[in-house]
SEZA-364406 format. One line per 5 residues: number of its first residue (from 1); their letters; for each residue x, y, z of N, C-alpha, C, O. Coordinates in steps of 0.1 Angstrom, whole numbers, plus 5000, padded with zeros to 4 digits. Each point is the difference from the previous one (the first is absolute). Layout:
BEGIN
NUM) a) X,Y,Z,X,Y,Z,X,Y,Z,X,Y,Z | ...
***
This chain:
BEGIN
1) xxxxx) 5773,2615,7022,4994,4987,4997,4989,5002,4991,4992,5009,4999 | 5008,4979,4992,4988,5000,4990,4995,4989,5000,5005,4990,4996 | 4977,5011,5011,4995,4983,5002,4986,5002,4996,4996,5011,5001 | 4998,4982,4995,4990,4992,4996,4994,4992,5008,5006,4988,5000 | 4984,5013,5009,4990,4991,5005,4982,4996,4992,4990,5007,4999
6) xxxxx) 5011,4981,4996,4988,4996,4993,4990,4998,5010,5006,5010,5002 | 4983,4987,5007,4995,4990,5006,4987,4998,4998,4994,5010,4996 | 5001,4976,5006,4989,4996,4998,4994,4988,5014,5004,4999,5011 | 4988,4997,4984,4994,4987,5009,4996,4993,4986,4998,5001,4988 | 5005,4988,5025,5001,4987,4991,4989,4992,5000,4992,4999,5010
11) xxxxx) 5006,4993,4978,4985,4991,4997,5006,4992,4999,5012,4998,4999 | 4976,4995,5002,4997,4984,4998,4995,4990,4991,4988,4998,4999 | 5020,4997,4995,4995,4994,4989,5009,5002,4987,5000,4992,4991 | 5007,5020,5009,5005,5008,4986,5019,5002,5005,5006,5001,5011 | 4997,4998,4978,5017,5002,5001,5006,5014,4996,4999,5007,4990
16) xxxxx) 5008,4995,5021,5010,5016,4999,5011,4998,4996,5009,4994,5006 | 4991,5013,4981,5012,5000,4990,5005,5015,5003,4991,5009,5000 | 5023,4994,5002,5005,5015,4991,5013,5003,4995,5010,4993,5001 | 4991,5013,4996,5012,5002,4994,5014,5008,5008,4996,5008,5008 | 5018,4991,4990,5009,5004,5008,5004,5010,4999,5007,5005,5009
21) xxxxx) 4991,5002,4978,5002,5011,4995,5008,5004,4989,5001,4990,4993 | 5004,5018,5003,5010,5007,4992,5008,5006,4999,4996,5012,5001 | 5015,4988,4997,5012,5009,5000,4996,5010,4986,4995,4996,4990 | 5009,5018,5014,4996,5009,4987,5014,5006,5004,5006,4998,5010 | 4999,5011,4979,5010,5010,5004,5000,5010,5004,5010,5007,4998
26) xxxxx) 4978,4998,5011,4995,5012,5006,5003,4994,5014,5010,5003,5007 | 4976,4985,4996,5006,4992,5009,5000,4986,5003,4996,4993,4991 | 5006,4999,5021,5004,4987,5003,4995,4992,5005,5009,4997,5007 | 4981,4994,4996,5002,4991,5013,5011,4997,5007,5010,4996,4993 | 4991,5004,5022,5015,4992,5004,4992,4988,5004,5003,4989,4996
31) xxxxx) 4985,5012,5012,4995,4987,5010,4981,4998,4997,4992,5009,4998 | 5008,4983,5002,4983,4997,5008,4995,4987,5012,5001,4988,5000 | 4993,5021,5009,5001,4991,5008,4982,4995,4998,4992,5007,4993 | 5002,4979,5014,4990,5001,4996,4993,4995,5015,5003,4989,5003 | 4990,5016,5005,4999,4998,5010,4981,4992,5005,4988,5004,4997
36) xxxxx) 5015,4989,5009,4986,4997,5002,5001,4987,4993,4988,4996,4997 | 5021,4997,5000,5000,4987,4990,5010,4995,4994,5009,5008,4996 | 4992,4978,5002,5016,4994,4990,4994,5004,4982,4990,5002,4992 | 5022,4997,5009,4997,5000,4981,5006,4996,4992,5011,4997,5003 | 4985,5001,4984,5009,4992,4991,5004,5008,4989,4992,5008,4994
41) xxxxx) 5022,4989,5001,5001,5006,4985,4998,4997,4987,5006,4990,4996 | 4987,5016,4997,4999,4992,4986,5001,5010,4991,5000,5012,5003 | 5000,4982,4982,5005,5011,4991,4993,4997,4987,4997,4989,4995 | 5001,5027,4999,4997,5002,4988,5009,4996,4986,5010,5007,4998 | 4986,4984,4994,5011,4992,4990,5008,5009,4993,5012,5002,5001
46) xxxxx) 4978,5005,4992,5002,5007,4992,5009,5011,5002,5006,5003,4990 | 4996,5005,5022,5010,5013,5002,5005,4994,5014,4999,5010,5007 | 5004,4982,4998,5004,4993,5013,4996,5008,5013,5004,5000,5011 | 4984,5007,4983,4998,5009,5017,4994,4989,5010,4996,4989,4997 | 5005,5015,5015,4997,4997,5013,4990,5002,5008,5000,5011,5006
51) xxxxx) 4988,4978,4997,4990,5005,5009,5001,4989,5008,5007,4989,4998 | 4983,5017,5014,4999,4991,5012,4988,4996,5005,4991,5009,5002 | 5007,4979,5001,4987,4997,5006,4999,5002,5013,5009,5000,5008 | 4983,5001,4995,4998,5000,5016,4993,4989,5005,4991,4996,4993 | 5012,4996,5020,4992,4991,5008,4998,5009,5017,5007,4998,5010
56) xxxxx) 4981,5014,4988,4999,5004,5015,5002,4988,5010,4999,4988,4998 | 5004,5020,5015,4999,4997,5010,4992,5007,5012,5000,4998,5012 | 4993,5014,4980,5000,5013,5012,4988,5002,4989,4998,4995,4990 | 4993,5017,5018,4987,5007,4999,5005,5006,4978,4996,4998,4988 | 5015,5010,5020,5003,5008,4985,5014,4995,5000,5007,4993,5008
61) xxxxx) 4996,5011,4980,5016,4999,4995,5008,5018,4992,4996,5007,4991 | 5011,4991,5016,5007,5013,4995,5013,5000,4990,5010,4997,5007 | 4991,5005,4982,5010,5000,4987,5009,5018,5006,4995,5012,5000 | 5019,4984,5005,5007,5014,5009,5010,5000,4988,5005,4989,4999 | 5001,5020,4989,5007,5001,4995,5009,5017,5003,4996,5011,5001
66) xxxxx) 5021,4980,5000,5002,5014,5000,5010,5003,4985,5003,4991,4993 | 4999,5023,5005,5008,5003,4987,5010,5011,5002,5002,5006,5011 | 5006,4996,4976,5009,5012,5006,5001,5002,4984,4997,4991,4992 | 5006,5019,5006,5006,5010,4987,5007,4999,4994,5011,5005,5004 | 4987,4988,4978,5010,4999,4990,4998,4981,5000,4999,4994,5011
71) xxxxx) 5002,5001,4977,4998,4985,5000,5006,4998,4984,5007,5006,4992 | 4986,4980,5009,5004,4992,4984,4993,5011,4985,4990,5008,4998 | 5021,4988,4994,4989,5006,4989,4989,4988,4995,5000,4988,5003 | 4990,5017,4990,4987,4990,5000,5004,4989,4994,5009,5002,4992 | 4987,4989,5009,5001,4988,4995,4999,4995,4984,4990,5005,4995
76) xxxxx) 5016,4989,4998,5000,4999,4984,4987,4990,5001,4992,5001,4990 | 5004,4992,5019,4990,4992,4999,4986,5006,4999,4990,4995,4994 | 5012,5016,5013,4989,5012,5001,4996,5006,4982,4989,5002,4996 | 5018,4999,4999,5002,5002,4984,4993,4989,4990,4993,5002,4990 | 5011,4988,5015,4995,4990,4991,4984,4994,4997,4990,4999,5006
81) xxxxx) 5013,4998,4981,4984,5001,4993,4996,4984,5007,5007,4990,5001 | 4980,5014,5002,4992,4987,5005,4990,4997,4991,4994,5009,4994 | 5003,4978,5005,4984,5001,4990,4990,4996,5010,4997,4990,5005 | 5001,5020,4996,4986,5006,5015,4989,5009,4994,5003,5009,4992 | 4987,4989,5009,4986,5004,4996,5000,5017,5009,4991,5008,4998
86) xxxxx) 5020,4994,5010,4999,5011,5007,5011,5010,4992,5001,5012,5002 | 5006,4982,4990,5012,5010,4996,5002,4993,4984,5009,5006,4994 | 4985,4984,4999,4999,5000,4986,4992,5011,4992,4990,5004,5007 | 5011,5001,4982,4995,5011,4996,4987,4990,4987,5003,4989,4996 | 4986,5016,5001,4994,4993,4991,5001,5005,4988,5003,5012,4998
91) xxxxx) 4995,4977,4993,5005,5004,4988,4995,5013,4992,5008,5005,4991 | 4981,5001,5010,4998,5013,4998,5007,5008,5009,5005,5011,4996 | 4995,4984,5015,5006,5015,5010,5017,5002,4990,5004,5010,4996 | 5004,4974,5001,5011,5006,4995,5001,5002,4985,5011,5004,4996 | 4978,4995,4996,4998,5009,4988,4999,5019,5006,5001,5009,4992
96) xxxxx) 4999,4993,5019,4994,5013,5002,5013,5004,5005,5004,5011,4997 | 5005,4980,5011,5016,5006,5002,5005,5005,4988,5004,5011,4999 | 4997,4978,4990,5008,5001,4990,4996,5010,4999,5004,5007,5009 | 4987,4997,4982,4994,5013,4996,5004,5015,5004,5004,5009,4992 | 4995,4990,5025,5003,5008,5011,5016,5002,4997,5003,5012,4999
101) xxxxx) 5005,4980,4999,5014,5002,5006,5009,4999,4984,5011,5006,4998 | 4984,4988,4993,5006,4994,4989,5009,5009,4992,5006,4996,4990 | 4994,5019,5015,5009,5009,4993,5008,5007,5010,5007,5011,4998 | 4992,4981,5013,5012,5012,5012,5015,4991,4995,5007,4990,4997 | 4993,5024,5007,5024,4996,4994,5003,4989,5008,5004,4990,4995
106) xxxxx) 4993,5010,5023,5006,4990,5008,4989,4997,5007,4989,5004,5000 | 5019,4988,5006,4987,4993,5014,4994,5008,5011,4990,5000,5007 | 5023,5008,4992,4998,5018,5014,4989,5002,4992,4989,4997,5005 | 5012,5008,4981,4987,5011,4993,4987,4990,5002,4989,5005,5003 | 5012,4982,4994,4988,4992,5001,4996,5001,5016,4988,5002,5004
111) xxxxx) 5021,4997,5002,4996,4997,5021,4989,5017,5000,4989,5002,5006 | 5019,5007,4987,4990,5012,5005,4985,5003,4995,4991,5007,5005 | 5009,4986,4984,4988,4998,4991,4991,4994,5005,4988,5003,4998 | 5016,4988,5008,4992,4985,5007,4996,5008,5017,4989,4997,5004 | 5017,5008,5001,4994,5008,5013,4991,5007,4994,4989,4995,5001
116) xxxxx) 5012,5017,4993,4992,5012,4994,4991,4993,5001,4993,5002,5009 | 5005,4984,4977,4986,4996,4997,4996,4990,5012,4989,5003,5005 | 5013,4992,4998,5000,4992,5014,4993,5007,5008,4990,4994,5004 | 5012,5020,5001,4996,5012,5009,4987,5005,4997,4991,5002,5008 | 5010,5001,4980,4990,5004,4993,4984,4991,4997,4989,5005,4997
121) xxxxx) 5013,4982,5004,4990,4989,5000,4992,4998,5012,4989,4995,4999 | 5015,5009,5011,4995,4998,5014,4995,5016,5005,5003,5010,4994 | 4987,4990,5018,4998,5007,5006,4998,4989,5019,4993,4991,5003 | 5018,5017,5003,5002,4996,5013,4987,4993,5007,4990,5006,4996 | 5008,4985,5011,4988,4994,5002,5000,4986,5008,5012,4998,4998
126) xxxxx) 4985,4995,5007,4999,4985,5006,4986,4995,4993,4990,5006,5002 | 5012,4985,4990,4990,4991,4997,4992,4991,5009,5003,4998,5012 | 4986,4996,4979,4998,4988,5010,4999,4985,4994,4994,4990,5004 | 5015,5012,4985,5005,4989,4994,5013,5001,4998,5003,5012,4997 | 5006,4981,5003,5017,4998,4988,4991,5005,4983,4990,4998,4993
131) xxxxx) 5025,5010,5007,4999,5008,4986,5000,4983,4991,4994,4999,4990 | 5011,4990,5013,5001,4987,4991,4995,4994,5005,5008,4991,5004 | 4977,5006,5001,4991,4991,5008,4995,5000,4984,4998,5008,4991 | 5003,4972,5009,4991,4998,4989,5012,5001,4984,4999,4999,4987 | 5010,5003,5020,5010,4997,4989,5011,4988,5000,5004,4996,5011
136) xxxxx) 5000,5000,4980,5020,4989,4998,5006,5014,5002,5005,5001,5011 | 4996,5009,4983,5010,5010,5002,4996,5013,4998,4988,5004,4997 | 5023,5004,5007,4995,5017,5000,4992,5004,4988,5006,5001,4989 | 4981,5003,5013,4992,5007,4986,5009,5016,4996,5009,5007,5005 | 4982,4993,4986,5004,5012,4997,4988,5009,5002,4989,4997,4998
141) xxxxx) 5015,5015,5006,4989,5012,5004,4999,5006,4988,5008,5003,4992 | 4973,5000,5009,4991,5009,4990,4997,5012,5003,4991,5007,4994 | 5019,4998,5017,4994,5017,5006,5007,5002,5010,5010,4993,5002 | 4986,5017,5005,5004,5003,5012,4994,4990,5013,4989,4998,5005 | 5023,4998,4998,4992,4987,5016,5008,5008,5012,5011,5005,5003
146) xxxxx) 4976,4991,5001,5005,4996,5019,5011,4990,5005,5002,4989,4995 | 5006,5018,5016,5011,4994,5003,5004,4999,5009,5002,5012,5004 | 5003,4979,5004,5013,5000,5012,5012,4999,4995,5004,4997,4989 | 5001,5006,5022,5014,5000,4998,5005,4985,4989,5007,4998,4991 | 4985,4994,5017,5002,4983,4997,4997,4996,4984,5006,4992,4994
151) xxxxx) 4981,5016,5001,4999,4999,4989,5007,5007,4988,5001,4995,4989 | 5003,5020,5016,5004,5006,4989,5018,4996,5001,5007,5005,4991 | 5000,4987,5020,5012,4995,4997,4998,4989,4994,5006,4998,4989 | 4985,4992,5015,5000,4987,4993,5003,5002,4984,5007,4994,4992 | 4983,5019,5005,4996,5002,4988,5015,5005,4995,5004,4995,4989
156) xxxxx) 5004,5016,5018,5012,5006,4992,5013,4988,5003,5011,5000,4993 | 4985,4990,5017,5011,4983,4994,4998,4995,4984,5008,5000,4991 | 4980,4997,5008,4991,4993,4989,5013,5008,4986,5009,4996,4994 | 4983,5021,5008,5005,5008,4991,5014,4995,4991,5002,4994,4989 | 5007,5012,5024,5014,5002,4999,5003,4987,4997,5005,5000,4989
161) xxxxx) 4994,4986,5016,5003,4989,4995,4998,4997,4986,5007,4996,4992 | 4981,5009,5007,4993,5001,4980,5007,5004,4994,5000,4997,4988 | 5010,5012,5019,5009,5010,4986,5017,4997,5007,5010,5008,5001 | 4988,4982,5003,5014,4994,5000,5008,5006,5011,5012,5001,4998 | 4982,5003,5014,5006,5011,5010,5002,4991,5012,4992,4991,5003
166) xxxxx) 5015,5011,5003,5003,4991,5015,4995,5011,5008,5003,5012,5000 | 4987,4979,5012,4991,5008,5004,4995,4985,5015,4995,4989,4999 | 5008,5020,5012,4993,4995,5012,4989,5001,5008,4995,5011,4998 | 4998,4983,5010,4989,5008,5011,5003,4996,5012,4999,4988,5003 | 5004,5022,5007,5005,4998,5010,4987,5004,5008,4995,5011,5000
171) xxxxx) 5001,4978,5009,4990,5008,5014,5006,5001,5018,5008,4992,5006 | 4986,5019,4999,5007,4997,5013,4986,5007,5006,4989,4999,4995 | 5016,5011,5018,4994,5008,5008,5004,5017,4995,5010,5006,4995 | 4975,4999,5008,5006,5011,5001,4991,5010,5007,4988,5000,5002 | 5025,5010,5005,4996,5005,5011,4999,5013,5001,5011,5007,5002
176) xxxxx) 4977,5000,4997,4999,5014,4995,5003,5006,5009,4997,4997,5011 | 5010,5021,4986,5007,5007,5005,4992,5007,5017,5006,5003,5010 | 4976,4997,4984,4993,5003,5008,4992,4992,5018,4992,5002,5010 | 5018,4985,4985,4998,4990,5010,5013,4997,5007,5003,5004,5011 | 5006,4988,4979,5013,5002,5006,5003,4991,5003,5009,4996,4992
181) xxxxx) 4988,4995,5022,4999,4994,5009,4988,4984,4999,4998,4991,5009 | 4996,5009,4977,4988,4993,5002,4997,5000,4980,5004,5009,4992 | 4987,4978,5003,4997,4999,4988,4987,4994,5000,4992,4999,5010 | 5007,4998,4981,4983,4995,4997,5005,4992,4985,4995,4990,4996 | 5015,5019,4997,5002,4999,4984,5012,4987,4995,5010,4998,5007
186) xxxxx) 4987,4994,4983,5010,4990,4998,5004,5017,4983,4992,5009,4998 | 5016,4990,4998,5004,5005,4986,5009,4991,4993,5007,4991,5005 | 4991,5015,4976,5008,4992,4996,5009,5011,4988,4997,5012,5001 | 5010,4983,4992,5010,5011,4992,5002,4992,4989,4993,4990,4999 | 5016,5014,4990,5004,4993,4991,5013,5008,4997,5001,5012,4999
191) xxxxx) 5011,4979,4999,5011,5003,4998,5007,4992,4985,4999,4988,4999 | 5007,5021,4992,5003,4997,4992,5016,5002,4995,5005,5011,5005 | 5003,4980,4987,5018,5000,4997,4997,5006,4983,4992,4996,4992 | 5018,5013,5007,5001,5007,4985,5011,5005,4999,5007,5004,5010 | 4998,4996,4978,5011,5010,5001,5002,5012,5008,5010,5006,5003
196) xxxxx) 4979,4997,5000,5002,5011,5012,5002,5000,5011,5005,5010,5006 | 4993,4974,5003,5004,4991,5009,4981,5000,5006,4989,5003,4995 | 5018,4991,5019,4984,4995,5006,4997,5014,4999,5008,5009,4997 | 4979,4991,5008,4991,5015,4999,4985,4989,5009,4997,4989,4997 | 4996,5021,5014,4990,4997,5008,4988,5005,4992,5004,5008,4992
201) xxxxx) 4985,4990,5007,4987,5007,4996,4988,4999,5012,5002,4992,5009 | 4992,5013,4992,4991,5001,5010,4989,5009,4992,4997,5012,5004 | 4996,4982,4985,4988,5010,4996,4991,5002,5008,4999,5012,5001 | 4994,4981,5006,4992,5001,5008,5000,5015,5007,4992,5010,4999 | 5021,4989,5010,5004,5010,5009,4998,5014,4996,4997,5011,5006
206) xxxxx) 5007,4984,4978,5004,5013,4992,4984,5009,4997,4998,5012,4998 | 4995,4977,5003,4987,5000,4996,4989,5009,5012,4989,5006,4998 | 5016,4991,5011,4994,5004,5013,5002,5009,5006,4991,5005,5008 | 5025,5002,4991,5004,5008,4996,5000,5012,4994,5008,5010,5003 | 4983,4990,4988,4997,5005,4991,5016,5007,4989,4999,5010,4994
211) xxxxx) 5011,4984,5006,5008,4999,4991,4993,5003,4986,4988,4999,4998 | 5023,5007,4992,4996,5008,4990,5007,4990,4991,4996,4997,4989 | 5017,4999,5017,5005,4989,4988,5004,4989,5007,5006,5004,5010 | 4994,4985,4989,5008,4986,5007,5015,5002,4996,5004,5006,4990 | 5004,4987,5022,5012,5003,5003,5006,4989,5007,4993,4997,5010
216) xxxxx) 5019,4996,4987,5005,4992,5003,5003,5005,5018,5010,5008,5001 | 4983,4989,5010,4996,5005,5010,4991,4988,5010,4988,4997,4998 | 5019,5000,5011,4993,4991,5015,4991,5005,5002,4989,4995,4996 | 5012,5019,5013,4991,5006,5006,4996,5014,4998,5006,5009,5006 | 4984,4993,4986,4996,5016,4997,4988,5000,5010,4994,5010,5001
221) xxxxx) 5001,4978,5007,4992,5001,5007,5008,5002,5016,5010,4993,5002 | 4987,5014,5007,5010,4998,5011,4999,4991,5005,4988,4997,5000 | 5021,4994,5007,5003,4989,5007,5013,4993,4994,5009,5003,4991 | 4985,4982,5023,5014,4991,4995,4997,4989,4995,4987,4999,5001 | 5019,4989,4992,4996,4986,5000,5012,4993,5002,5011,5004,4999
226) xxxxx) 4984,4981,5003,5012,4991,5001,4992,4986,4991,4988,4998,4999 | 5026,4993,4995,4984,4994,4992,5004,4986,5004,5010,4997,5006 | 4981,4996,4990,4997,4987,5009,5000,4988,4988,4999,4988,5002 | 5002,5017,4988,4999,4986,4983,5004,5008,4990,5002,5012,4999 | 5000,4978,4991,4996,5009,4985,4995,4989,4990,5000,4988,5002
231) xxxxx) 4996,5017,4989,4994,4992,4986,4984,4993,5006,4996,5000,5011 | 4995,4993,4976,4991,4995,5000,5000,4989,4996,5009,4998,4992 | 4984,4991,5009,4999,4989,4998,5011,4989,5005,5011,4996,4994 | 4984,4999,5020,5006,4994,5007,5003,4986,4998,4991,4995,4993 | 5018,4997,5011,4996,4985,4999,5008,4995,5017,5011,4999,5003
236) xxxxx) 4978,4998,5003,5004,4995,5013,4996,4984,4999,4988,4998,5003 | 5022,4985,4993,4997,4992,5000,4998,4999,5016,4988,5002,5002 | 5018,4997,5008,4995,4999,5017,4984,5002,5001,4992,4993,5005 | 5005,5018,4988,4985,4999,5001,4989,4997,4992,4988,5003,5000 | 5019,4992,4992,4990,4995,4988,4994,5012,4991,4989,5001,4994
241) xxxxx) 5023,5011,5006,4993,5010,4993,5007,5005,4987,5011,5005,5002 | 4985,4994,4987,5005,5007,4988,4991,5011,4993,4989,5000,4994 | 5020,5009,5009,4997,5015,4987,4988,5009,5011,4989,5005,4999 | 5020,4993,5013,4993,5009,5011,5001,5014,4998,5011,5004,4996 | 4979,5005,5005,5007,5015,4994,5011,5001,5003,5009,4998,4992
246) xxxxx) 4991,5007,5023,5014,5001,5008,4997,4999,5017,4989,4996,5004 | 5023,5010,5003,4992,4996,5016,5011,5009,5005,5012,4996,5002 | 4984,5014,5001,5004,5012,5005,4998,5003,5017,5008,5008,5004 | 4984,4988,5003,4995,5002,5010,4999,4986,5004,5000,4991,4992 | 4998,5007,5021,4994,4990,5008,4985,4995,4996,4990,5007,5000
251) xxxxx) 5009,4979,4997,4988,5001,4993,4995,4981,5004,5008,4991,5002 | 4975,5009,4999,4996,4986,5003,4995,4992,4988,4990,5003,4994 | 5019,4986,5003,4999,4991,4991,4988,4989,5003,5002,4989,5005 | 4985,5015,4992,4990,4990,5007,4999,4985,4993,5002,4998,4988 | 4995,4995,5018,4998,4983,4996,4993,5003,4986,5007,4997,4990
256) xxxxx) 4982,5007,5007,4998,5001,4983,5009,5001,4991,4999,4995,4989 | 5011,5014,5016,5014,5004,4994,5001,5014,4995,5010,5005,4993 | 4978,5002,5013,4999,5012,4995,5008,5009,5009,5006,4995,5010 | 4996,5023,4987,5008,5000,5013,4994,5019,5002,4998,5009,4992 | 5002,4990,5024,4993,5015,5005,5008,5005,5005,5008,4994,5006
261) xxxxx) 4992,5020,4992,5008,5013,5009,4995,4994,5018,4990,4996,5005 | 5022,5005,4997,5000,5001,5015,4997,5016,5005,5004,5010,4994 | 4990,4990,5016,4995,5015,5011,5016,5002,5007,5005,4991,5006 | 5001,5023,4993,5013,4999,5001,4999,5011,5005,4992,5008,4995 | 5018,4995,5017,5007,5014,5011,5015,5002,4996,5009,4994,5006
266) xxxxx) 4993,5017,4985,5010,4999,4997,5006,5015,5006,4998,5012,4998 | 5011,4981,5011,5010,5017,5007,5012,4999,4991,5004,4991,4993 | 5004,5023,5009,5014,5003,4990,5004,5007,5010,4994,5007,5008 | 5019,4988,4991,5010,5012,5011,5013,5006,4987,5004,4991,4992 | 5001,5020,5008,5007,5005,4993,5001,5007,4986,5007,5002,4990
271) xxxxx) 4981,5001,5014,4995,5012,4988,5009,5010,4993,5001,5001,4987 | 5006,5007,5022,5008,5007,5000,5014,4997,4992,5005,5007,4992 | 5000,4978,5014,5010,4993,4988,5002,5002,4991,5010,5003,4993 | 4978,4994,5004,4996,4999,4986,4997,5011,4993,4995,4997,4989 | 5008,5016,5014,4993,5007,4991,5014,5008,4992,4998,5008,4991
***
């Protein structure tokens, strides 16, 4: 068995939205149960995914999903270009693609160019801003920056879109080799279609790692993941929300309209499955 327990406690005043999950071809959702409350379904326009609200009834509410091994291939909708301030490139950044990519034979030679330099722009790190706080769309970098996972993929979407590449961001859980049993971590990836077919990237990992070259590769970090969304820039009309980053986790949509990480107990059973 392979399951996923989320849990939290529930407030007052604020709305619990999350999402149902994702089929990847590694692995699946079969079910989610949501316990501690009714809920409703509503959906993202733009790639038809599925989240759910919650109306507690109980102290906490618990999000029980279970999964099993091998699923859909990713979604064509996951590919498609959005005009989102989170995954548009600015118009310098795509003067700096062209530049970058404008003499590779194919899209493969351009995709490997665009990691290298991609890789190369970052040094591993958590900010305490978004790499595009204070922007309409992705800037372009003057050096070496600081990065999460979240920024240096946002940033290799932007890229690869700039130079005409189909290119996704998938986020879920992930569950490191050293725990097993237990997370603290949301992760995210970027997956891209070429003549070469899909291919995974995970700079970050690679980054942390200490990898010598990026490699189309899930996990050079050990563990597992399972993922829970993909893409940026949301449009949820049910909640009056457009061009939401994304909503990957269980999260409180407060009456201002702003919206906060929920405090979250997340257990994994089936580590092993997965590996």
């Amino acid at each position: 068995m392979i399951a996923l327990d989320v849990t939290l406690t529930t407030r007052e005043g604020a709305r619990l939205i999350a999402p149902v999950g994702l089929s990847t071809p590694d692995v699946t959702p079969m079910s989610l149960q949501v316990i501690g409350g009714r809920h409703e379904v509503l959906f993202e326009t733009g790639s038809g995914q599925a989240l759910v609200e919650v109306m507690p009834d109980s102290e906490d509410v618990t999000f029980r999903w279970a999964f099993q091994r091998g699923g859909a291939t990713y979604p064509n909708a996951m590919f498609a270009q959005r005009d989102s301030k989170y995954t548009r490139a600015a118009a310098n950044l795509v003067g700096e693609v062209e530049a970058l990519v404008g003499g590779a034979a194919s899209k493969d030679d351009a995709l490997r160019l665009i990691v290298d330099h991609v890789a190369g722009m970052f040094e591993y790190g958590h900010r305490n801003d978004d790499l595009y706080e204070g922007h309409d769309d992705m800037p372009q970098l003057c050096g070496l920056t600081r990065g999460s996972c979240v920024d240096i993929n946002a940033f290799l979407i932007a890229y690869c879109r700039a130079a005409g590449i189909e290119a996704g961001y998938v986020t879920g859980y992930f569950i490191p080799e050293e725990k097993r049993t237990s997370t603290t971590d949301m992760h995210c990836w970027v997956v891209t279609r070429t003549a070469a077919g899909v291919q995974e990237w995970d700079i970050a990992h690679h980054m942390k790692m200490g990898a010598a070259q990026i490699l189309p590769s899930l996990n050079p970090k050990p563990g597992v993941r399972v993922a829970m969304s993909h893409s940026m820039g949301w449009h949820v009309p049910a909640l009056g929300v457009r061009d939401l980053k994304l909503l990957a986790e269980p999260m409180w949509l407060l009456p201002d309209g702003t919206w906060e990480r929920a405090k979250l107990d997340i257990a994994f059973a089936g580590y092993d499955a997965l590996r």
